[in-house]
C-alpha positions as CSV (number, residue, x, y, z in Angstrom):
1,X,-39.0,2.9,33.2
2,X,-36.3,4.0,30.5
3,X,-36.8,4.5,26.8
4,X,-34.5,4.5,24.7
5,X,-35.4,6.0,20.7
6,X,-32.5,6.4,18.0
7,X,-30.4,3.6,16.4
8,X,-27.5,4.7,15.0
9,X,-26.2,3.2,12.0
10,X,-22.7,2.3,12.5
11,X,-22.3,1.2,8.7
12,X,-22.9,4.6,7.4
13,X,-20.9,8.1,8.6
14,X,-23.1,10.6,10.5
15,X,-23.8,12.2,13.6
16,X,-27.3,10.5,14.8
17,X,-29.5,11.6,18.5
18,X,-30.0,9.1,20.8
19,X,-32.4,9.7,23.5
20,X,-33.0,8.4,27.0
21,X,-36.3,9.2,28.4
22,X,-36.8,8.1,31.9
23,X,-39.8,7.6,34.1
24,X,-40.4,7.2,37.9
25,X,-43.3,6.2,39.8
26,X,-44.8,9.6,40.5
27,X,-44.7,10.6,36.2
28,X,-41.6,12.6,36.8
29,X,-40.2,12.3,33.1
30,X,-36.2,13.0,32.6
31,X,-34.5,13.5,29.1
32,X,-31.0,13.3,27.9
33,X,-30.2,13.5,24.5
34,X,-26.5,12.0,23.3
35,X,-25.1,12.2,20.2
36,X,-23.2,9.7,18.4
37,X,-20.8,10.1,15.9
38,X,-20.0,7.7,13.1
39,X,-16.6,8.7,12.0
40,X,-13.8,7.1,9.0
41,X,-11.2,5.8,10.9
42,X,-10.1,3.2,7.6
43,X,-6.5,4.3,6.2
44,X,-7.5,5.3,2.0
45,X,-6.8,2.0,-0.3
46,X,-4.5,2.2,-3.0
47,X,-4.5,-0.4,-5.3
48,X,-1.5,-1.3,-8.1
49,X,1.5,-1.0,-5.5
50,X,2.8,-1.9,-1.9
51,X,4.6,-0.9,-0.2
52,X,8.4,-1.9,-0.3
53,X,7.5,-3.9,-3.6
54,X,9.9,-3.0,-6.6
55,X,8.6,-3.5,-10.3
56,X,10.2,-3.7,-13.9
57,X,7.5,-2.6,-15.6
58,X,5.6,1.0,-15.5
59,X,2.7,0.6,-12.8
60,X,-1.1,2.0,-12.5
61,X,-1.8,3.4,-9.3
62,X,-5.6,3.6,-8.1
63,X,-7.1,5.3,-4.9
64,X,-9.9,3.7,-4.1
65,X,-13.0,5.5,-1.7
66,X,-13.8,3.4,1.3
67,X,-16.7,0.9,0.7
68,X,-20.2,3.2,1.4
69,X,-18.7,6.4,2.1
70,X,-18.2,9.5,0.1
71,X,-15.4,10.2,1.3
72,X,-13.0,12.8,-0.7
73,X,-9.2,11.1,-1.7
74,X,-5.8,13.4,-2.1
75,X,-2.9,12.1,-3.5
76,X,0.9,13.1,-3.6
77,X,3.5,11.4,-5.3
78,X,7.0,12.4,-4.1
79,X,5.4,15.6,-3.2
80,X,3.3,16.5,-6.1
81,X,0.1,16.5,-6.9
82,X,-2.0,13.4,-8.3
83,X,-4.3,14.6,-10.6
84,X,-5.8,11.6,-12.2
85,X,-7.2,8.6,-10.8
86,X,-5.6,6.2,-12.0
87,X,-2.3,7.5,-12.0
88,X,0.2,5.8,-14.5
89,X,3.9,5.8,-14.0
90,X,6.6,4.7,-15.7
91,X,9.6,6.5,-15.2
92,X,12.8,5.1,-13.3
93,X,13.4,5.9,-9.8
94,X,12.0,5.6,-6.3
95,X,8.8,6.9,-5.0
96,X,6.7,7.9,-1.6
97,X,2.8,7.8,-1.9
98,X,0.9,9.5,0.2
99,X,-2.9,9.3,-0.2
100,X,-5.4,11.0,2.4
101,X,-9.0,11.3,2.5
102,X,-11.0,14.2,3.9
103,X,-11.2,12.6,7.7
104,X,-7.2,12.8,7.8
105,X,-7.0,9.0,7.9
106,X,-3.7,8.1,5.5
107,X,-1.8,5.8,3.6
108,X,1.9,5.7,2.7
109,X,3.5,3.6,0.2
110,X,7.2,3.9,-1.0
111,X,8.0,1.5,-4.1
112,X,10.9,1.7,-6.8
113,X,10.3,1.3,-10.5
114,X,13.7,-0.2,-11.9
115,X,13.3,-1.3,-15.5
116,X,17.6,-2.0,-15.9
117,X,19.0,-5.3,-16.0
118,X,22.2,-5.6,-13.3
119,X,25.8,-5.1,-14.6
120,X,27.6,-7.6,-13.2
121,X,31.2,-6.7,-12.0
122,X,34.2,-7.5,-10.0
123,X,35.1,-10.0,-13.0
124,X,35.0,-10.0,-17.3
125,X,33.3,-12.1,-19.2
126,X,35.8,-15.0,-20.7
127,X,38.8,-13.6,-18.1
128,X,41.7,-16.5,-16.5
129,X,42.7,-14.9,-13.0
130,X,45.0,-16.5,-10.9
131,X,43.5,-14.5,-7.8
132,X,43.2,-16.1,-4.3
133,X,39.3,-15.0,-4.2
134,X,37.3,-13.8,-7.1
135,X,34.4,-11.7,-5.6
136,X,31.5,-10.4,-7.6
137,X,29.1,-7.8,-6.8
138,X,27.2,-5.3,-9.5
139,X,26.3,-2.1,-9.9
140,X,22.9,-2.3,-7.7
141,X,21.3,-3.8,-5.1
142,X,21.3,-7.6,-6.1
143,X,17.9,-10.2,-4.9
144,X,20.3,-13.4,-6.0
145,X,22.5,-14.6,-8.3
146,X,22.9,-17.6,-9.9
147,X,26.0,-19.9,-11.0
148,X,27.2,-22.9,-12.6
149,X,30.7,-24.7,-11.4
150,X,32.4,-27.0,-13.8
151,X,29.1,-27.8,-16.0
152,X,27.1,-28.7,-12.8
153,X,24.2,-28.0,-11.2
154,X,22.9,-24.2,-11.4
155,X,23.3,-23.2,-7.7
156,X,21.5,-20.3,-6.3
157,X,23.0,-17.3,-4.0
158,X,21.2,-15.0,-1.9
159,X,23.8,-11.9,-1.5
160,X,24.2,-8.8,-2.7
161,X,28.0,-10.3,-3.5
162,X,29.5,-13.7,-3.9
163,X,32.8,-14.9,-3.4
164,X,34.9,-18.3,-5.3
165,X,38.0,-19.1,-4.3
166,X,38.0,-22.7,-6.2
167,X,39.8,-23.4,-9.3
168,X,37.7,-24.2,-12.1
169,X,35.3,-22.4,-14.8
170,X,32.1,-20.4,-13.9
171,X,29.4,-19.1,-15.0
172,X,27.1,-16.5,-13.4
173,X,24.1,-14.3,-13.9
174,X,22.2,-11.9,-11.3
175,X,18.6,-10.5,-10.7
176,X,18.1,-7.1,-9.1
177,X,15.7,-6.7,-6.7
178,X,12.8,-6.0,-9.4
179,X,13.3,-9.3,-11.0
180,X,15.7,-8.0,-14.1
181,X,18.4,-10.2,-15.1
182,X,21.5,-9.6,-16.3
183,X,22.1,-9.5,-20.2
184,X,24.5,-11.4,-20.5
185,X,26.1,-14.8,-18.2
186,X,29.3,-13.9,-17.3
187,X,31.9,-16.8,-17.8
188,X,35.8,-17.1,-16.2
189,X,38.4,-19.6,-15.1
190,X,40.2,-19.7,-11.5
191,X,43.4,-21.2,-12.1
192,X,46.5,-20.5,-10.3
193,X,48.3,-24.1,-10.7
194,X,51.5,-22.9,-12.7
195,X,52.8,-25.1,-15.8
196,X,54.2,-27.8,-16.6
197,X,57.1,-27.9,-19.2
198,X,58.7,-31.0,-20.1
199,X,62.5,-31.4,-20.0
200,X,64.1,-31.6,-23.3
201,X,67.9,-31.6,-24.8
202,X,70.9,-34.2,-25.2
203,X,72.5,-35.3,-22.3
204,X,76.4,-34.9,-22.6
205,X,78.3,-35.4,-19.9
206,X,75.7,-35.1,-17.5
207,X,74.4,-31.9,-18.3
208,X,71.1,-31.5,-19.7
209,X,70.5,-29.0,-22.4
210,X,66.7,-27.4,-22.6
């Protein structure tokens, strides 16, 4: 016959015995004792960013133990030290998390914090051109932008740049990839069609003074 004693709990971290204990017909007993280790194998959670998220607005960032455990959290923000839980930021710029609790399991999370509205340029605001193609871009990475033609419909663009080659008036605005908009709607006029001037004068003797 085989007994078997010890039930490890595979909810809760630990090293636990299990034992076999087997008997054969003449009352020979045999023993072997194994050992089974509950380890953390669950990456830290960090709560109050993601990663590849950017966000206008300063941000709270929370390391949070794994559900029963003790376990022990470090955390480095571009390379330094976290030395409050939570950890509030609100300056500028982009960042690399890197959180690790004491069984070497880790998390990484790079996010930007971009509080700017866009500049947008390639064009001014109230400017005739008589360009072929009027291309507008701004001074960062750009999520869309968004333009009227003409007093129509607002039309969306997803592009870090956006090109018009029709004649007419336009308006446009663009949102950065943290959800700022521009300050101001920039407006401007494609027109190359030259003008029109009337003939005027006297005619004498067929010649036509203007």
């Amino acid at each position: 016959s085989l007994v078997i004693t010890g039930d490890p709990d595979c909810s809760r971290l630990g090293t636990y015995d299990v034992i076999y204990t087997a008997i054969d017909s003449s009352g020979n007993v045999g023993k072997v004792i194994r050992k089974v280790i509950v380890q953390d194998t669950i990456p830290p959670l960090v709560l109050g960013v993601e990663n590849g998220m950017y966000y206008n607005k300063p941000v709270s960032i929370y390391m949070a133990k794994t559900l029963g455990t003790t376990e022990v959290l470090t955390g480095w923000l571009n390379n330094e030290l976290i030395d409050v839980n939570p950890k509030y930021v609100d300056k500028e710029g982009s960042y690399y998390l890197l959180v690790m609790d004491d069984a070497k399991n880790k998390t990484e999370i790079r996010f930007v914090i971009d509080m700017t509205p866009p500049t947008i340029l390639g064009v001014r605001d109230g400017e005739y051109t008589n360009r072929e193609v009027v291309e507008v871009y701004a001074n960062e990475e750009i999520r869309y932008y968004e333009y009227r033609y003409q007093n129509g419909d607002l039309t969306r663009v997803d592009a870090s740049r956006v090109k018009f080659t029709k004649e007419g008036t336009y308006s446009i605005s663009a949102v950065d990839m943290a959800g700022n908009r521009s300050l101001e709607t920039i407006s401007f006029v494609i027109d190359r069609t030259p003008p029109e001037y009337p003939l005027t004068g006297v005619l004498n003797k067929g010649i036509t003074k203007t």
